[in-house]
C-alpha positions in Angstrom: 114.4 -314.1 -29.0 110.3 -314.2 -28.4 108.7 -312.1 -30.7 106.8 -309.1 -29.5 103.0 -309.2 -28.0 100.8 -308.3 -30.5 98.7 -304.7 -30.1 95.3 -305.5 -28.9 92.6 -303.9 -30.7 88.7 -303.4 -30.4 86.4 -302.2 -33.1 84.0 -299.7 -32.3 80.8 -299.1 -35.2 78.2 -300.1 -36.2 78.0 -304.0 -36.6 76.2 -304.0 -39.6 79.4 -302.2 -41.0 81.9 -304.9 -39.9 81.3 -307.8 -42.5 81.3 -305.5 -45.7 84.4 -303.3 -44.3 86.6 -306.9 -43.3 85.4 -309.9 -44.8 86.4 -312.8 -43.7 90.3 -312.9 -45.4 90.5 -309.1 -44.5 89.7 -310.0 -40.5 92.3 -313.0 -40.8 95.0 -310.3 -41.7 93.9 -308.1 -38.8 94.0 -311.1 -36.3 97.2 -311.9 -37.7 98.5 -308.9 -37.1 96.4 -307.7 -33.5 94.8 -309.5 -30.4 90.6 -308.9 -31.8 88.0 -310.6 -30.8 85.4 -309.8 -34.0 82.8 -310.8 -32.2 82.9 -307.8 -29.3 81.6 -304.5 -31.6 81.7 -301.5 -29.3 78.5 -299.2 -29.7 79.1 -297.6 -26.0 82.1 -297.3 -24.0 80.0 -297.6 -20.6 78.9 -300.9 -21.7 80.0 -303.5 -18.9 80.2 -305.9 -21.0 83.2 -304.4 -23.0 84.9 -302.7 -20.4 87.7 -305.4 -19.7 88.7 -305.3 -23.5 88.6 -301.7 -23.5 90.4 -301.4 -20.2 93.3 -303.2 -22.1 92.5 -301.7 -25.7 95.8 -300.7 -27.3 94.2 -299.8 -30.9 90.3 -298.6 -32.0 89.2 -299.5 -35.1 86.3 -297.6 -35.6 84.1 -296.9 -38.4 80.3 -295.4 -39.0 78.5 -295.4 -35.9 81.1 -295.6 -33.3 80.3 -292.8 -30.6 82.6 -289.7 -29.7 85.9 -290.6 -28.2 85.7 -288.3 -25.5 86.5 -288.2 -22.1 84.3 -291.0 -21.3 85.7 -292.7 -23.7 89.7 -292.0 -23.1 89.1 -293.1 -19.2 87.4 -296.6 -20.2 90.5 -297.2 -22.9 93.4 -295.7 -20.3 95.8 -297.8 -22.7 95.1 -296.5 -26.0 97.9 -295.2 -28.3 95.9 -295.1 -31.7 92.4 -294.8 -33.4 92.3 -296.4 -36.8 89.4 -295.0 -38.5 87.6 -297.2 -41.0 85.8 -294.4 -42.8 86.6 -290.4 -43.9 86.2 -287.9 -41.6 86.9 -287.9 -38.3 86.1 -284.4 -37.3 82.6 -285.5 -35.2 84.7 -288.4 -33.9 87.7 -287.4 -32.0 87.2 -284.6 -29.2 89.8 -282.6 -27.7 90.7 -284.9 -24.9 91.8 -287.5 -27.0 94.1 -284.6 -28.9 95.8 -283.6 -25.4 96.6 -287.2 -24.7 98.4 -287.8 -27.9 96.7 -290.6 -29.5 97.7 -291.1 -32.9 94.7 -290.9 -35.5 94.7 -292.3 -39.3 91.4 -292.1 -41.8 89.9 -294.0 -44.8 89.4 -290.8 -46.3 91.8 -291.2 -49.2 90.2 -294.2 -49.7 86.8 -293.1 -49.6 87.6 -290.3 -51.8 88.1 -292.5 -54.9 84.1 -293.4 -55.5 82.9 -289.9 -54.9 85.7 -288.6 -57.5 84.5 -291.7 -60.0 80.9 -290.5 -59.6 81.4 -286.8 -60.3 83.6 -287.9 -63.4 80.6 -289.9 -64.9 78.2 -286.7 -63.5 80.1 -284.3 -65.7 80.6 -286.4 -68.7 76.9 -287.1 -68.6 76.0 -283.4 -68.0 78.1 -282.2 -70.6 75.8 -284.7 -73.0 72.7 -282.7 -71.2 71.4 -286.5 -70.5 69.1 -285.5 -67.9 67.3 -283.4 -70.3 67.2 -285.8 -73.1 66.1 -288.4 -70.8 63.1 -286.2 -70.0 62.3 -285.0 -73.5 62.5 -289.0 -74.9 60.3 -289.8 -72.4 57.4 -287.3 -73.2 57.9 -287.5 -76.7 59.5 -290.6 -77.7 60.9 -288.6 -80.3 64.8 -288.4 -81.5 66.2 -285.2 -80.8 66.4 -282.5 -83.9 70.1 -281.1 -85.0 69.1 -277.7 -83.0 68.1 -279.6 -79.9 71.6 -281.4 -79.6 73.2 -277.9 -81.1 75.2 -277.3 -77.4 75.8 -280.8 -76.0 79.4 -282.0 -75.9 81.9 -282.8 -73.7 84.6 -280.7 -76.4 86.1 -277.9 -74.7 83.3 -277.6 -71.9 84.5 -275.7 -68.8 84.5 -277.9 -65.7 85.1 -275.4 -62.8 86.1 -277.6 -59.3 85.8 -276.2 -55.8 88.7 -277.6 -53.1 91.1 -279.3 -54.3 90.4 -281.6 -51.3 91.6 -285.3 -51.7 88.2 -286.0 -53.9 89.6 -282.4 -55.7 92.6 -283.9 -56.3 91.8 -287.1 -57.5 89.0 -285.4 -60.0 92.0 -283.6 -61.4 93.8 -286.4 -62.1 90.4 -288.2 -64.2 89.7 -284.9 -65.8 92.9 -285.2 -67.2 92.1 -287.8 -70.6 89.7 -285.8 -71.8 89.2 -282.6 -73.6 87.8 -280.1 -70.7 89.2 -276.8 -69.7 89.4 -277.1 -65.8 89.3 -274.4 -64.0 90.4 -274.3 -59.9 89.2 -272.2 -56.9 91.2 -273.2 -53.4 92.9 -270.8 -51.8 95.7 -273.0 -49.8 96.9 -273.7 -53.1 99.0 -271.7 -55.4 99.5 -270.9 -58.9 102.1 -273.4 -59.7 100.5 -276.3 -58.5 97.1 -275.7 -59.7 99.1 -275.9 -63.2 100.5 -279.1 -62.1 97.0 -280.6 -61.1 96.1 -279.5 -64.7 93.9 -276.8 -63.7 93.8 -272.9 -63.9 93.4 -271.3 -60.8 90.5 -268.6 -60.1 89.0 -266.6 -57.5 85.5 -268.3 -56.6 83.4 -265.7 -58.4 85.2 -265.7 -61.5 85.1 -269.7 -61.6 81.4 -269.3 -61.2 81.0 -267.0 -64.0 83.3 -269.0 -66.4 82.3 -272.6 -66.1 79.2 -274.7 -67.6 79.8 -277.6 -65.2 81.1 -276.6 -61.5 81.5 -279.2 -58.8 81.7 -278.7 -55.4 84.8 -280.7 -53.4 85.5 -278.5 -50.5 85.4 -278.7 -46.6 82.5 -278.4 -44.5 84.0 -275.9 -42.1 82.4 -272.7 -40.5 84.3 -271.1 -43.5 82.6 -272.7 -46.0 79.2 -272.8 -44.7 76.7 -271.5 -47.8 79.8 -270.7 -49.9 77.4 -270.8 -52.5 75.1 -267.8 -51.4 72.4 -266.5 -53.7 74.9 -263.7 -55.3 77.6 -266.7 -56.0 74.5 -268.8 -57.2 73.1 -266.2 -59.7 76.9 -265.9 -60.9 76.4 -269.3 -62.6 75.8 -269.0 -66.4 72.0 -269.7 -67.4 72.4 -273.5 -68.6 75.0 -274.1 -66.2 75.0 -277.1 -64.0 76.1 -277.5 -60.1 77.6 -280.7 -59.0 77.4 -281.3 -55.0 79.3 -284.4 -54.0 80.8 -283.2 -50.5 78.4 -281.3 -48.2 74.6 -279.7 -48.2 75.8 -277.2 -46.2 78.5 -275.6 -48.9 75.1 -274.1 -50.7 71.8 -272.2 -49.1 69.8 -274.6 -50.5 67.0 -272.1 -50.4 68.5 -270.0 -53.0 69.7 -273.1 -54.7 65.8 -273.9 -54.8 64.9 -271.0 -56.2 67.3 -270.9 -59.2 66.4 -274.6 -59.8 62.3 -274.1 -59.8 62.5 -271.2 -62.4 64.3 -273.5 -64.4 67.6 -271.3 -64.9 70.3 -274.0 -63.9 70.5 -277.5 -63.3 71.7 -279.4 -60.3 73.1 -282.6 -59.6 73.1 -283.3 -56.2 74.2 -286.2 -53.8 74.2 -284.1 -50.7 71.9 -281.6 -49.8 70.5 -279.2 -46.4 68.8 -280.9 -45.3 69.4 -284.6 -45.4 67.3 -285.9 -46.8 64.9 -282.9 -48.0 61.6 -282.9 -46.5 59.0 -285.0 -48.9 57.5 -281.7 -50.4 60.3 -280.5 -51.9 60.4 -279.5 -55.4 63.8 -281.0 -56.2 62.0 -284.7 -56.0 60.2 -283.2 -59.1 62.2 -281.2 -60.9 63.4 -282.2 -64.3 66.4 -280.4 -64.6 67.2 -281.7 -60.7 69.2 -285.1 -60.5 68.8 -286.1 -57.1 70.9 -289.4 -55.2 70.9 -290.4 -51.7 74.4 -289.7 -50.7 75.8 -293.0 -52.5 78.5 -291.4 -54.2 80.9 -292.7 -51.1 82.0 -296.1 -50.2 79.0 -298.5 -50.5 78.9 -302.0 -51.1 81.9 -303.7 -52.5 83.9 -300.5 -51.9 83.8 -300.5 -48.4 86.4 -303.8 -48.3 88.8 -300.5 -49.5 88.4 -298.7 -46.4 89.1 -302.0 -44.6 92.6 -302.7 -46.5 93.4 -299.5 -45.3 92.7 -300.0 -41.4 94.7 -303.2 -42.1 97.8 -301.7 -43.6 97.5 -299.4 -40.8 97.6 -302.1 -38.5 100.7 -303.5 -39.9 102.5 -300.1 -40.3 101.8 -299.5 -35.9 102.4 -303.1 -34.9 106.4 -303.0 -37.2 106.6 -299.6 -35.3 106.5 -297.2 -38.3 104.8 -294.3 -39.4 100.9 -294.6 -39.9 100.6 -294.0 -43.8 96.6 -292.0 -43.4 97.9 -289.9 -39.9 95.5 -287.2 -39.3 97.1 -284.3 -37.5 94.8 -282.2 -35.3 96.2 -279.1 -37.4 95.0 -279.5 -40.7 91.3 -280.5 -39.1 90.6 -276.5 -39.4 90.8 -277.0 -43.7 89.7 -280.5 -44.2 86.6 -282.8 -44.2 
């Protein structure tokens, strides 16, 4: 009995994505297991010279880059069943139309999430050592610290207070776990009992604020969301306390944010921030109690060849017929990333 046609797929992204996402024996698998020319990178779906590939396009495989699959887009790829997307969210990618027509969507995110929890983990062990600060001090003085300056440091009991148990939340949790924090949990879609089986204690958002040194912020950006972190949530934060943003700027009015960090009150670590990046006069360049990082706590480098195996293995799963593994259902995007 002949075997059955392989899908064809096209990649839509950035090309200067593609080689670090599917090196070479990762885009062997995927021509293995699809019809793909890796040479043809869509950037736009009114390009003539991609319109015969898309006109037979079975499978996108798109990643950072790729523009909104909208109407435009559905009526240039009339035969596509699936969209395999080779980074997290997909919420700016996939408009309404391509909802209504049923196309089956999977993410990286889960992937993706797994650097951004690794970075927060080393954040909060370093902050709970007050490194930063230490740093700082060495450098002016070139002095070792006195017994009453390292008086509060320790990661012993310290109170680690996540936001969203989101799938960075999650897999937080699960690091947190080895070591001797108290972690304390604010989302309300989940409920007592499994907050204790993530290993957390679960709190309203004020109260989490109030209680934690270290609070880290893992939630969606979703109107909901938007400046969750308002000056009266801000000033709940214990003087000393530090504020870990590894998902969105827009979780926190940032000019609030600025003007608990400029009188020195709190500290912040931040990988994201409103606006991105901040305009060259601001303070939190400066700050000493500000660590500031250019949104690298996601997939960069080496880890972007994750976020490929998973478009593979995705690949696999619709070509055999089964279940994609990463689906993203149009339901949940009203609570997720």
């Amino acid at each position: 009995m002949p075997s059955a046609p392989l899908p064809r797929a096209v990649f839509a992204m950035d090309p200067v994505h593609l080689p670090r996402l599917f090196p070479p024996p990762l885009l062997a698998r995927l021509r293995r297991t699809a019809e793909l020319d890796p040479a043809l990178v869509v950037r736009d779906f009114t390009d003539p010279a991609a319109a015969a590939a898309l006109a037979d396009a079975e499978v996108l495989i798109t990643g950072w880059g790729c523009p909104r699959l909208d109407t435009a887009a559905l009526t240039a790829a009339p035969r596509l069943r699936a969209v395999l997307h080779a980074a997290g969210s997909v919420r700016s990618l996939v408009g309404d139309a391509l909802w209504e027509r049923g196309v089956a969507v999977s993410s990286a995110a889960a992937a993706n999430a797994l650097p951004v929890a690794e970075y927060t983990l080393a954040m909060i062990l370093l902050a709970g050592k007050d490194t930063f600060t230490h740093r700082e001090r060495f450098r002016a003085t070139h002095a070792q610290p006195s017994p009453a300056e390292t008086a509060d440091i320790g990661n012993v009991g310290r109170r680690v207070g996540i936001i969203g148990a989101s799938r960075v939340g999650r897999r937080l949790l699960e690091l947190l776990r080895p070591y001797d924090f108290e972690v304390l949990l604010h989302d309300p879609y989940v409920s007592a009992a499994e907050a204790a089986a993530l290993g957390a204690e679960p709190l309203p958002l004020e109260e989490l604020l109030c209680r934690s040194d270290i609070v880290s912020l893992h939630a969606p950006d979703i109107p909901e969301t938007r400046h969750m972190l308002d000056r009266a949530r801000l000033g709940l934060i214990r003087d000393g306390g530090v504020l870990i943003n590894t998902s969105r700027g827009a979780l926190v009015d940032h000019d609030a944010l600025t003007g608990e960090l400029v009188s020195g009150r709190v500290h912040a670590i931040l990988d994201v921030t409103e606006p991105e990046p901040l305009p060259a006069d601001s303070p939190l360049y400066r700050l000493p109690n500000v660590f500031l990082t250019p949104h690298i706590a996601g997939s960069l480098g080496n880890e972007l060849e994750r976020l490929g195996r998973v478009v593979a293995g995705e690949l696999e799963q619709l070509a055999a017929g089964l279940p994609l593994a990463y689906e993203v259902r149009h339901a949940d995007l009203a609570r997720v990333a």
